[in-house]
C-alpha positions, 0 to 999 in steps of 0.5 A, spaced: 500 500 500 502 506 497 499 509 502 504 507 508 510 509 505 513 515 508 509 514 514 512 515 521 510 514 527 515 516 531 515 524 528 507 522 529 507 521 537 511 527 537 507 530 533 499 530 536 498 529 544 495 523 545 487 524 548 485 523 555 479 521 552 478 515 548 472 517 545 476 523 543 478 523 535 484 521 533 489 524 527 490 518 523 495 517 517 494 517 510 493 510 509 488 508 516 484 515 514 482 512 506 481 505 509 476 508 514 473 514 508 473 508 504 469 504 508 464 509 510 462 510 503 460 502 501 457 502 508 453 508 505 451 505 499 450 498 503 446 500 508 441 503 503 441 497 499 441 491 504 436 488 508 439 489 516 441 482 517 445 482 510 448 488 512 450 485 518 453 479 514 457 483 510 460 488 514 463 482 519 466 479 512 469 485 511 471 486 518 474 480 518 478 481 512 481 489 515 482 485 522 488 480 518 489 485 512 491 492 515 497 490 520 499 485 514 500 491 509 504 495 516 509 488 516 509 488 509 512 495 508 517 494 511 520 489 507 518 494 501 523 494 495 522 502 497 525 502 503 521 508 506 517 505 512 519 501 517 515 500 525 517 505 530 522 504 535 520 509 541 514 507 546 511 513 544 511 511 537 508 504 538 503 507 541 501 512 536 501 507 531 496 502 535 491 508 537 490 510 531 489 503 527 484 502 535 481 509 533 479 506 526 476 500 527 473 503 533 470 508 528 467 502 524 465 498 529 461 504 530 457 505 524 449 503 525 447 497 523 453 492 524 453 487 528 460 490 532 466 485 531 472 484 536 478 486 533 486 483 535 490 487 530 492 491 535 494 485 540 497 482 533 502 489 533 503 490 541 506 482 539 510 485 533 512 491 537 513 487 543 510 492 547 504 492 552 499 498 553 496 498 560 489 498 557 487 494 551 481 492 553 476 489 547 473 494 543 466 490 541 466 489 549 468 497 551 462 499 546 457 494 548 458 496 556 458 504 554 452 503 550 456 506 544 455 503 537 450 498 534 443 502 535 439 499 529 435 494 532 437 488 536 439 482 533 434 476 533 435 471 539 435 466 533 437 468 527 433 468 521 437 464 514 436 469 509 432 469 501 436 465 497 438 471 493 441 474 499 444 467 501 448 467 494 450 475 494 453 473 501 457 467 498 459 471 492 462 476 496 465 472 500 468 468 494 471 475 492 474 477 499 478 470 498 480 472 491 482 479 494 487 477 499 490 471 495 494 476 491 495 481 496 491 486 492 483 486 496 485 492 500 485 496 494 479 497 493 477 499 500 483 503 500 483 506 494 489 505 491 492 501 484 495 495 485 503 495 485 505 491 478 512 488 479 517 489 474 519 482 471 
């Protein structure tokens, strides 16, 4: 992803304070900033399009799919034939560059209608970074205990097995997700960038 390339979480924790208040927004970078914008605009127009409990499935599909992808890209960067991304080296960047990723998938477990998804990319990173952040509480449990979040109507008890056609539109979309994230290039289309085409 084109979009982490430059990024420095190191100069970002001295750059922006982080809040007291978790809920308080978070500057995020370029590359996490697309993927949340992006999002947004395929909830937008799903949200419109899909009955609720499709919608639900959809967006744990995806959710899913961001969970394993997004620290995925962050180590892939590293090892880049470019050369201009590596993982931040002080507490504080560490830090920074969990919170803004948390920030992100808090803000999308947030979108009314989803069903809110417990996210481990953050504990996936504190490994990678081999750091440990006194409160990591999980985030599909913070908001639920908060009351923020889902506020569309309660999920059924006994889930009800959707139409036929909205059954084949969840497969395919899950058939799609696999072949996205077997060539690497599946965030692409949530982050908005053109796959990079190595040279022969």
């Amino acid at each position: 992803a084109p979009r982490i390339s430059g990024t420095d979480f190191d100069a970002r924790a001295k750059q922006f304070s982080e809040p007291d208040d978790p809920t308080t927004p978070v500057e995020c970078c370029k590359f996490i900033d697309n993927v949340m914008t992006n999002t947004k605009k395929m909830y937008q127009v799903l949200f419109v399009m899909l009955p609720s409990e499709l919608l639900r499935d959809v967006f744990s599909r995806i959710f899913a799919y961001l969970d394993h992808k997004v620290p995925s890209l962050f180590k892939a960067a590293v090892h880049s034939t470019d050369g201009n991304f590596a993982m931040p080296t002080t507490d504080e960047g560490k830090l920074r560059m969990i919170s803004e990723i948390e920030y992100m998938f808090r803000t999308l477990n947030s979108l009314k209608g989803v069903q809110p998804w417990t996210f481990m990319a953050m504990s996936v990173l504190e490994r990678e970074l081999e750091i440990t952040r006194e409160s990591s509480g999980n985030i599909s449990d913070e908001m639920s205990a908060t009351g923020e979040g889902n506020q569309a109507e309660p999920v059924e008890t006994q889930q009800s097995k959707p139409t036929d056609d909205a059954s084949e539109s969840a497969k395919s979309h899950a058939e799609e997700k696999k072949e996205d994230d077997s060539d690497g290039h599946g965030l692409d289309k949530i982050s908005g960038e053109s796959p990079q085409v190595k040279p022969t």
